[in-house]
C-alpha positions in Angstrom: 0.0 0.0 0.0 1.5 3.5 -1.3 2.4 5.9 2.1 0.8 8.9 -0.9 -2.1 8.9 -3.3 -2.2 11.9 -5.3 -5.5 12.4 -7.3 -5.8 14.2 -10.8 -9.1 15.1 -12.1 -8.3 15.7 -15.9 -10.3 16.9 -18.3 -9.4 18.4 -21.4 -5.7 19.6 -20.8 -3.4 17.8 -22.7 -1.2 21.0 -23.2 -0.6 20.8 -19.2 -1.1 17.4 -18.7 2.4 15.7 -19.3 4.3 18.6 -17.0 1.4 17.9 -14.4 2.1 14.3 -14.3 6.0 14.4 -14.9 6.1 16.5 -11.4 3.9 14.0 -9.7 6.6 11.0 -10.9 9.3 12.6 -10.2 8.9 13.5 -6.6 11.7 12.8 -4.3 9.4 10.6 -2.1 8.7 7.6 -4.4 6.2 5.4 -2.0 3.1 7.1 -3.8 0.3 6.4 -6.6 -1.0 8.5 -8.9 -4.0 8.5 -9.5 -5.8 10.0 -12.5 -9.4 10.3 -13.5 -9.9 11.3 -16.8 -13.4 13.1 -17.0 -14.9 12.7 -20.3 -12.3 14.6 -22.0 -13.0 15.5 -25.6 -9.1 15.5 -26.6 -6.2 13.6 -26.2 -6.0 13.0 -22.6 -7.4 10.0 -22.2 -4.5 8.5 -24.7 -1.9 10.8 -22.6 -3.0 9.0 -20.0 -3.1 5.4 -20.6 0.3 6.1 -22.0 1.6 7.2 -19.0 0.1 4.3 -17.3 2.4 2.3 -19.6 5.5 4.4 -18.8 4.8 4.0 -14.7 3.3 0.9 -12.7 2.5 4.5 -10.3 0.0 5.8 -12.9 -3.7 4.6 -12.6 -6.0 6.0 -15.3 -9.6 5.4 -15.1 -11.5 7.2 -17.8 -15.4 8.1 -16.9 -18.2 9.8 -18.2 -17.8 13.4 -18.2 -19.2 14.3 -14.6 -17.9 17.2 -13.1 -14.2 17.7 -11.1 -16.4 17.2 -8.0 -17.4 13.7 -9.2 -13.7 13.1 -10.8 -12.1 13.8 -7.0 -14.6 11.8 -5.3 -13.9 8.7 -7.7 -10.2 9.4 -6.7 -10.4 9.0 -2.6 -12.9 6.4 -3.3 -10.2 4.7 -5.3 -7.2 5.8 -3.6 -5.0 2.9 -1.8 -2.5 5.3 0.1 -2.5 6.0 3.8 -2.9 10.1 3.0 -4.5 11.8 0.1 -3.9 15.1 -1.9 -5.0 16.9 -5.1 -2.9 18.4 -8.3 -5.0 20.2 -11.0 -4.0 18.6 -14.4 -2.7 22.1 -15.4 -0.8 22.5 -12.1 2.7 21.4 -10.9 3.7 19.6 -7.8 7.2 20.9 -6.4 9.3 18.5 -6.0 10.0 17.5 -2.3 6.3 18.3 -2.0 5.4 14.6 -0.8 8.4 14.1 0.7 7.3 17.2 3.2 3.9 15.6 3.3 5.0 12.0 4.6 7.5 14.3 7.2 4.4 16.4 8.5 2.1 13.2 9.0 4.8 11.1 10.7 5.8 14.1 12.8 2.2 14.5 14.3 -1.5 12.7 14.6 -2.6 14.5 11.7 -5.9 14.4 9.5 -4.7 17.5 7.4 -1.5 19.2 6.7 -2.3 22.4 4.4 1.2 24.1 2.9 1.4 27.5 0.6 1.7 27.4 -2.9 3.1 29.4 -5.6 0.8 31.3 -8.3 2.3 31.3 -12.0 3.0 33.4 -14.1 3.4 36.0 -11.3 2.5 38.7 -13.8 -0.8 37.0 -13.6 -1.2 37.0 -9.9 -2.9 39.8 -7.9 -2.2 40.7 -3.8 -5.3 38.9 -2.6 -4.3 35.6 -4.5 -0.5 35.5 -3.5 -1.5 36.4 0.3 -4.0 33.8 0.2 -1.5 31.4 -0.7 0.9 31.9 1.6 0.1 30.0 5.2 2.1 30.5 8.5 3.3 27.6 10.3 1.4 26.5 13.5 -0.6 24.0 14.5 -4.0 23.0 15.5 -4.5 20.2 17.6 -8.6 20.6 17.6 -11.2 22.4 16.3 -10.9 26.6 16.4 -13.0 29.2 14.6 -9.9 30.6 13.9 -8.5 27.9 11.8 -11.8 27.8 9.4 -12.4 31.9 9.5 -8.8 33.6 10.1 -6.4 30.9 8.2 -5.6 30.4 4.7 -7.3 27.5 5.0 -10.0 28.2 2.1 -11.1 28.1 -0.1 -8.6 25.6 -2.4 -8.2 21.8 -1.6 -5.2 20.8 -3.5 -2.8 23.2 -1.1 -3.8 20.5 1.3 -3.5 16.4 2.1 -5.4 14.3 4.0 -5.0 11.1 5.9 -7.8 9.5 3.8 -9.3 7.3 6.7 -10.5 10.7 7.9 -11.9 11.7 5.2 -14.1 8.2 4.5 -14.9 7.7 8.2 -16.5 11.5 8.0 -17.9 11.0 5.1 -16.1 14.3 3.7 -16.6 14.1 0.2 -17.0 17.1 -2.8 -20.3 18.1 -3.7 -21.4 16.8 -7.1 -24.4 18.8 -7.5 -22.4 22.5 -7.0 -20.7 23.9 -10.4 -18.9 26.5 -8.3 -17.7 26.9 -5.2 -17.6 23.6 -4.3 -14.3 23.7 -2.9 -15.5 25.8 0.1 -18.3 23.4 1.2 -15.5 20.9 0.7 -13.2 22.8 3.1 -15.3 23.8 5.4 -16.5 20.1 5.8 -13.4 19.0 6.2 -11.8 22.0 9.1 -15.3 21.4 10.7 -14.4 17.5 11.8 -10.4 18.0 12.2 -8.4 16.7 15.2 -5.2 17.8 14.3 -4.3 20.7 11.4 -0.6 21.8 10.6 -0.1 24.8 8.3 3.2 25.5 6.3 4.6 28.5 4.9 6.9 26.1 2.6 5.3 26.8 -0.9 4.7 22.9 -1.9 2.2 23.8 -5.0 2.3 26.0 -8.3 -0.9 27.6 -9.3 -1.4 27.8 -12.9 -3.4 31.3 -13.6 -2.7 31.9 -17.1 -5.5 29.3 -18.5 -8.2 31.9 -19.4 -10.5 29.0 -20.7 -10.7 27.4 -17.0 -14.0 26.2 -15.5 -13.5 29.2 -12.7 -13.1 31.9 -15.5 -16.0 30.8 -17.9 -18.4 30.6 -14.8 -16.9 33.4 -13.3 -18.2 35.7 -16.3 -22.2 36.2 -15.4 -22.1 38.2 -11.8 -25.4 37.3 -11.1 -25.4 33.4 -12.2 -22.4 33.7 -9.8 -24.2 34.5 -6.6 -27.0 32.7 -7.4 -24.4 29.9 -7.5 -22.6 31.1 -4.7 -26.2 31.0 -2.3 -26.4 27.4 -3.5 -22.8 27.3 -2.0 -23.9 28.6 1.3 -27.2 26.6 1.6 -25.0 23.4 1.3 -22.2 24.5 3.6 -24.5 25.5 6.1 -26.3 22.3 5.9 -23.5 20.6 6.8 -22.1 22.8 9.4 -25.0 22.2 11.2 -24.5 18.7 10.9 -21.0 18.7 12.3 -22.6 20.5 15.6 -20.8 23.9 14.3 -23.5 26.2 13.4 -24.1 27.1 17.1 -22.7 30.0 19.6 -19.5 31.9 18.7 -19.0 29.6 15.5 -22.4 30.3 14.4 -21.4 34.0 14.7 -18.5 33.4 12.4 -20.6 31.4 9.6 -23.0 33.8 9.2 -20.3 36.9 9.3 -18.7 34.7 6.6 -21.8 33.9 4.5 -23.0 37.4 4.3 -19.8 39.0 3.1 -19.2 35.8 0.7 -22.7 37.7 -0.8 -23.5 40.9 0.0 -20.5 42.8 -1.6 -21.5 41.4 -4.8 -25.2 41.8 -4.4 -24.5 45.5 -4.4 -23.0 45.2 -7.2 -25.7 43.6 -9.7 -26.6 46.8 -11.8 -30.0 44.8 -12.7 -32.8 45.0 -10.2 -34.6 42.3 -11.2 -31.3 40.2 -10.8 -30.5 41.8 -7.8 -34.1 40.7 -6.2 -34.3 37.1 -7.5 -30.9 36.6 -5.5 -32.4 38.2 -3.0 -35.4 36.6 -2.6 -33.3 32.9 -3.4 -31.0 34.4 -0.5 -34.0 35.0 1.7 -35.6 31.9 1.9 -31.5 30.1 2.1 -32.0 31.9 5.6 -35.5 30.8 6.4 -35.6 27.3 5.4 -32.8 26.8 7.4 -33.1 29.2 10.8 -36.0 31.2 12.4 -35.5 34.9 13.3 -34.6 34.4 16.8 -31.7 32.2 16.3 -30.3 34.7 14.0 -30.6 37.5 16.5 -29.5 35.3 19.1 -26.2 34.6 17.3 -25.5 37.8 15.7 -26.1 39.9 19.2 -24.4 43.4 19.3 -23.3 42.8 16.1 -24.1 45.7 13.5 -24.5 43.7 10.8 -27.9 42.0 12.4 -29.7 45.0 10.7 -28.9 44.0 7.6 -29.3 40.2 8.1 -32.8 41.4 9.0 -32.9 43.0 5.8 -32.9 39.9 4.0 -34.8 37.5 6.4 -37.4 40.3 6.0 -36.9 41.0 1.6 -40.5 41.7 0.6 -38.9 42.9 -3.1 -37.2 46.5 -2.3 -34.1 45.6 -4.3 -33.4 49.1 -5.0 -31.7 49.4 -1.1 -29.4 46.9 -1.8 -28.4 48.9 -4.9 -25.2 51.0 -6.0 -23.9 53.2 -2.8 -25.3 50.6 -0.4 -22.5 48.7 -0.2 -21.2 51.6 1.9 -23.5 51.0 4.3 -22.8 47.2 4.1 -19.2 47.8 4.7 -20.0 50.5 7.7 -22.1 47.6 9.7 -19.2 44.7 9.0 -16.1 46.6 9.8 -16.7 50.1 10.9 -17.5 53.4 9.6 -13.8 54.0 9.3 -13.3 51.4 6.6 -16.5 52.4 4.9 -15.3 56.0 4.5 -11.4 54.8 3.7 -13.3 52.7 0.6 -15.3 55.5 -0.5 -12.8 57.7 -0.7 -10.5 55.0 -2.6 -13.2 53.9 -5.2 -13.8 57.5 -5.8 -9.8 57.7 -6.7 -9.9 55.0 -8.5 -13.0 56.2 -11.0 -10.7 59.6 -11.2 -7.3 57.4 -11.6 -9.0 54.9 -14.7 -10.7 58.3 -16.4 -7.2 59.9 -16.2 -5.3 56.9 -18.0 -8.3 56.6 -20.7 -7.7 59.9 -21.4 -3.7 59.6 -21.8 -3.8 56.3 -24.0 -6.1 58.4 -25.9 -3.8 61.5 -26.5 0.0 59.6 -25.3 -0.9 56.1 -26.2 0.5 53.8 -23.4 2.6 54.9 -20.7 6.8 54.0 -21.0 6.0 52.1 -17.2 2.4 50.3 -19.0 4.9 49.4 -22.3 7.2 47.2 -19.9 4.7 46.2 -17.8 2.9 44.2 -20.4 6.7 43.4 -22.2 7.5 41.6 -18.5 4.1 40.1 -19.0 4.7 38.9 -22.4 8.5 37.4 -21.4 7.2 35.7 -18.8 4.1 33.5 -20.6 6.7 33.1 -23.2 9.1 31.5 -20.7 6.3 29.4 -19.2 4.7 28.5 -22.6 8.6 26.7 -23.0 8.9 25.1 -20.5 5.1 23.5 -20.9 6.1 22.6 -24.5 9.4 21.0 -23.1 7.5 19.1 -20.9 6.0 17.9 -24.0 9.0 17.2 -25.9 10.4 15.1 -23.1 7.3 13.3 -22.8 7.3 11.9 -26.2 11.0 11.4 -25.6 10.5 9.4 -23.0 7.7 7.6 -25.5 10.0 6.8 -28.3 12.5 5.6 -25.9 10.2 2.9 -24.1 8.7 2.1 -27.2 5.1 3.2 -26.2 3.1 4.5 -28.3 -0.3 7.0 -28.0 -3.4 5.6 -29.1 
C-alpha cells in the first residue's frame, strides 16, 4: 500500500497534462500512486494517460463519463490505496520535495490535514489577494478553532492541502457533485469542521497555474449574477452541513453567518439589474428561512451591526433598490466600521478619477513608458512558461520513443 495517493481530475488539458504528471513522478518521495481520473475529455488526454500508465506501474488512469471535477475527485479518494490523500490540477505542478514534506508532517504529528502555501504562475498573472491567500504561517492545530476555518488560509482551495484518507471516509467528507462552483468551500469547510489535528506550512509545496483563461473558474466566473446565485447554493450546502458537524451554534455560528454574508453581500450591491438583484435576493431570503428562524439569528448575531442588515434579507418583501449602488457603503459600515467604509469611498472615488485619467492619456500619449514594460514583462514571462510547458511535451514523447510506447 502507497504511504501517498495523489489524485488528478483531468479533463481536457493535454497542453498541461504531461508537466502535471511528470512533477507527480518525479517526486523525491517515491512510496506514492498517482491516480488520474480522466473526465470525459474531448481530446487527447485519455490516450496521454493510458500512456503514462504504460511508462509508470504508479500511474492509474480510469476514464469516466464526463461528470464534473467534483465527481472526478470523489472517484479518486474512493479509489485511492494510500494512507494520506492530496490533489494536483492537471494544469498545475507539484514541487518537487512536496510529498516528501507531506509524509514528514504526517509522521511528525497525529494528523488528519497538513495544508502548505503554494506558488501562483505566471506572477505577472497573480494579484495581492491571490498571493497572500497562498501563503500560510506555520502553527498547529490540535482541535477544532474558529480561527483555523475563519482567520487561516485554510480556504477556499483543496489541493494546497493532504489528507489522511481514513479521515476523510470515516466522516464522510466528500465534494459536492451537485455544486458547479464553489464547491471547494463546502469541501473545506467540511473538512476544518471534523479536524483533530491541522498543521499549516509556509513552505510553498504547490504552483498555481493562472494563465488558463479558458478554465471552468473563468467561464463561470463571467455572469455576476449566475455567480451569486451559485454562490447561495454554495452557502445553503455549507450551512447544511455545518449544522451537521454540531458547528452552526454560539460563537461559530457567529463566524458562519459573518462569513456567508460578506461571501454575498459585496457582490449583491454590485448587480446593476434590479430584477437580478431581487431574484438573488429573494433565493438568499428563503436560504435563511428554510434553514433558521429569526430568533436564532438574532441570538447569534447579538451586538453585532450587521444584524440589521441580516434582518434585511430575512425580511426581503422585493425592495431591491436598497441593496443597490452606494449601499455597499453602508454594508461595509455595519461589517467593519465606519472608518473602513469611508477609507473605501474615498478610494473607489480615486480610483474612478485614476481609470478616467489613464483613458484619457492612452487616448492623447498612447501607453505609458512604465504600462509598455509592464505588459513586455508580461509577455517574457508567458513566453518562458509556454517553453517550458512545450518541453515538458517534448520530453514526454522522448521518454515515449524511448520505451517504445506509443499513444493511441
Amino acid at each position: 500500500m502507497p504511504k501517498i495517493s495523489v489524485i488528478v481530475p483531468v479533463y481536457n488539458v493535454e497542453a498541461y497534462l504531461p508537466q502535471c504528471i511528470d512533477s507527480i513522478r518525479k517526486q523525491t518521495f517515491t512510496d506514492i500512486e498517482i491516480v488520474c481520473v480522466n473526465d470525459g475529455s474531448t481530446d487527447r488526454s485519455g490516450a496521454i494517460l493510458a500512456a503514462y500508465a504504460k511508462l509508470d506501474p504508479r500511474v492509474r488512469a480510469i476514464t469516466i463519463e464526463n461528470s464534473g471535477v467534483s465527481r472526478a475527485r470523489n472517484l479518486g479518494i474512493e479509489l485511492a490505496q494510500g494512507e494520506i490523500v492530496c490533489f494536483v490540477d492537471a494544469d498545475d505542478i507539484l514541487q518537487p520535495k512536496a510529498c516528501q514534506r507531506i509524509a514528514e508532517a504526517f509522521d511528525m504529528r497525529q494528523l488528519d490535514v497538513f495544508k502548505f502555501s503554494a506558488e501562483p504562475f505566471p506572477a505577472c498573472c497573480s494579484i495581492p489577494w491571490i498571493n497572500d491567500w497562498l501563503s500560510l504561517r506555520d502553527v498547529v492545530y490540535e482541535t477544532y478553532s474558529d480561527e483555523l476555518a475563519f482567520d487561516e488560509h485554510t480556504r477556499p482551495f483543496p489541493w494546497n492541502g493532504a489528507y489522511r484518507a481514513q479521515f476523510l471516509k470515516d466522516n464522510g467528507i466528500k465534494f459536492p457533485e451537485d455544486i458547479a462552483l464553489g464547491e471547494d468551500q463546502v469541501f473545506c469547510f467540511g473538512m476544518l469542521a471534523r479536524a483533530h489535528g491541522v498543521a499549516l506550512s509556509s513552505e510553498q509545496l504547490y504552483r498555481y497555474r493562472l494563465s488558463r483563461k479558458d478554465s471552468a473558474m473563468a467561464l463561470a466566473a463571467r455572469d455576476l449574477a449566475d455567480r451569486v446565485e451559485k454562490h447561495i447554493g454554495v452557502v445553503g450546502a455549507v450551512l447544511d452541513d455545518w449544522t451537521a458537524a454540531g458547528r452552526m451554534e454560539g460563537a461559530s455560528a457567529r463566524r458562519m453567518l459573518l462569513f456567508v454574508i460578506d461571501f454575498l453581500m459585496p457582490n449583491i450591491c454590485e448587480l446593476t439589474d434590479n430584477a437580478a438583484r431581487d431574484h438573488v435576493l429573494c433565493l438568499f431570503r428563503d436560504a435563511l428561512r428554510s434553514r433558521f428562524s429569526g430568533q436564532d439569528i438574532e441570538k447569534w448575531l447579538s451586538g453585532e451591526r450587521i444584524l440589521e442588515w441580516y434582518k434585511r434579507v430575512y425580511d426581503y418583501a422585493g425592495d431591491a433598490v436598497s441593496f443597490s449602488g452606494k449601499a455597499i457603503y453602508g454594508y461595509i459600515a455595519a461589517m467593519f466600521g465606519y472608518r473602513e467604509a469611508s477609507r473605501r469611498r474615498r478610494r473607489d472615488f480615486k480610483d474612478r478619477l485614476l481609470a478616467r485619467f489613464r483613458a484619457w492619456c492612452r487616448r492623447h500619449f498612447a501607453a505609458s513608458a512604465d504600462e509598455m514594460n509592464g505588459v513586455l514583462e508580461a509577455k517574457r514571462s508567458m513566453l518562458e512558461e509556454e517553453q517550458l510547458t512545450s518541453r515538458a511535451v517534448a520530453l514526454f514523447h522522448a521518454e515515449l520513443v524511448a520505451r517504445g510506447v506509443t499513444i493511441e
